[in-house]
N, C-alpha and C positions, 0 to 999 in steps of 0.2 A: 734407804737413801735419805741425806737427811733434805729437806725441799730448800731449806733456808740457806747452807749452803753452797747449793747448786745453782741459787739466783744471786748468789752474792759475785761464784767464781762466771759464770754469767754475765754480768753486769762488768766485773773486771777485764774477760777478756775481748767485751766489744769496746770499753771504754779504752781501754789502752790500745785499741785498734783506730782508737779514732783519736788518743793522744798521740798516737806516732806517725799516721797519715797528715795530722796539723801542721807537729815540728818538723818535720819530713820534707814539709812543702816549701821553706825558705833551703835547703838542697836541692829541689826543683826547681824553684825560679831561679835559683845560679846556675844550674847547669843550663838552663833556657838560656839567661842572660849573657853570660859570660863568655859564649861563643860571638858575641857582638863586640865586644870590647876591644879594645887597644893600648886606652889607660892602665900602665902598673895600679896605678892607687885606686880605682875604682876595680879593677881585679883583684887585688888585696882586700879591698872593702867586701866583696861578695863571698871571697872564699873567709873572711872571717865571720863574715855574717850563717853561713853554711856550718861553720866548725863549730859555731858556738851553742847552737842545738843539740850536738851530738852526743853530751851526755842523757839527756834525756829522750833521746829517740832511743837510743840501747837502752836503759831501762823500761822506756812502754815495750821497745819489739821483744825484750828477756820474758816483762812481765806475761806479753799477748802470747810467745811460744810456752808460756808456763804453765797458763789456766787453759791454753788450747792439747796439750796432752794429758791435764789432767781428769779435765771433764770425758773424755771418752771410759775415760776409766770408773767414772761414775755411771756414766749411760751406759756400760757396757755396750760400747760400740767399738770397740777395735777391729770386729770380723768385715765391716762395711768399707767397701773399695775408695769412696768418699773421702774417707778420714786419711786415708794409708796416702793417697795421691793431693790431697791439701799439704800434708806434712812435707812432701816431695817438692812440691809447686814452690811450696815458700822455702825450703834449703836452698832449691835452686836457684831464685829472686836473692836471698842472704849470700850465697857464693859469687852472683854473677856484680852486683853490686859491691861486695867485695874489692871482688876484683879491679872489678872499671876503675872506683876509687882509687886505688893501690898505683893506677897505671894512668890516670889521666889526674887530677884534683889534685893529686900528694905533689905528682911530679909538676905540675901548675904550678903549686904553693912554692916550691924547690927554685921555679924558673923565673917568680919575680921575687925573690928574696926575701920569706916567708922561712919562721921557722916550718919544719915539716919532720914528716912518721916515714923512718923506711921500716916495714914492715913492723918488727913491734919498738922500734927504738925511735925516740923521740931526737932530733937533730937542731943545730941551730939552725938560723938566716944564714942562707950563700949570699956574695954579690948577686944581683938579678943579673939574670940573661938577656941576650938580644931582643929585641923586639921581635925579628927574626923566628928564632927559634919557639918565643912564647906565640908566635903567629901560624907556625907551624903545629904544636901542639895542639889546641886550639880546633882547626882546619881537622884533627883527626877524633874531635872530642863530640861525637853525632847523638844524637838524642833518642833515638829512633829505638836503641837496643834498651836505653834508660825506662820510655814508655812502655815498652813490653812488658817489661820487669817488673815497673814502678809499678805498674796501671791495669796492665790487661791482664798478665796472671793473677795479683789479686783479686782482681773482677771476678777470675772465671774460681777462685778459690772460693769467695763470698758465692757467689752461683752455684757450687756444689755446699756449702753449708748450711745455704737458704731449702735447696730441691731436693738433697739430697739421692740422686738422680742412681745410686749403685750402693 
């Protein structure tokens, strides 16, 4: 095993764990904030401020899932129940985030007249919606599922890669 680069993939996939948790965190304080709002242009202001991270959050989380499968492979640890249910933990965090995205944010950007992605196609600016309607989305946009995902499965990932506990 070579030692050099096992601290280099090391150093890669905590750094990029902690590049993607930074730029990550302006998607957090919108989804915190944004459920307060009223204002079109300050909801427009937030979800561009969210969108405009987003290339570089996919690349730290690409790089963080890259050197996180390949170092097992180095330590020959694949047999360890640890590694199998990190990898799980975080698809499911990638899927469920996804998702939300897809169904609360996209359709947000959509309803104050905001270009927006339905699924992989990129779309122009509608007229905005009611106020209504954006109040109503909004009202179903809870954070609760976002901290799970965002916060406490990572946690308990980091917790199993710290303790190694199985």
């Amino acid at each position: 095993m070579n030692l050099v680069l096992i601290q280099w993939l090391v150093f890669l996939h905590i750094l990029s764990a902690v590049t993607f948790f930074l730029v990550h965190g302006t998607s957090a304080a919108m989804a915190f904030q944004v459920r307060k709002e009223t204002d079109f242009t300050r909801i427009r202001a937030l979800l561009d401020l969210s969108l405009s991270t987003m290339i570089l959050m996919g690349i730290s989380f690409l790089l963080m899932g890259l050197t996180g499968i390949i170092l097992p492979f180095l330590f020959q640890i694949w047999n360890k129940g640890y590694i199998w249910l990190s990898i799980v933990l975080m698809l499911l965090v990638f899927v469920y985030m996804a998702m939300y995205n897809e169904t609360h944010f996209k359709e947000l950007r959509r309803l104050v007249g905001l270009p927006y992605i339905k699924g992989s196609k990129q779309l122009p600016a509608e007229p905005p919606s009611t106020p209504e309607e954006v109040a109503a989305l909004l009202k179903k946009t809870s954070v609760t599922g976002l901290v799970v995902a965002g916060y406490i499965i990572p946690a308990i990932v980091l917790w199993l890669m710290v303790f190694k506990p199985f």
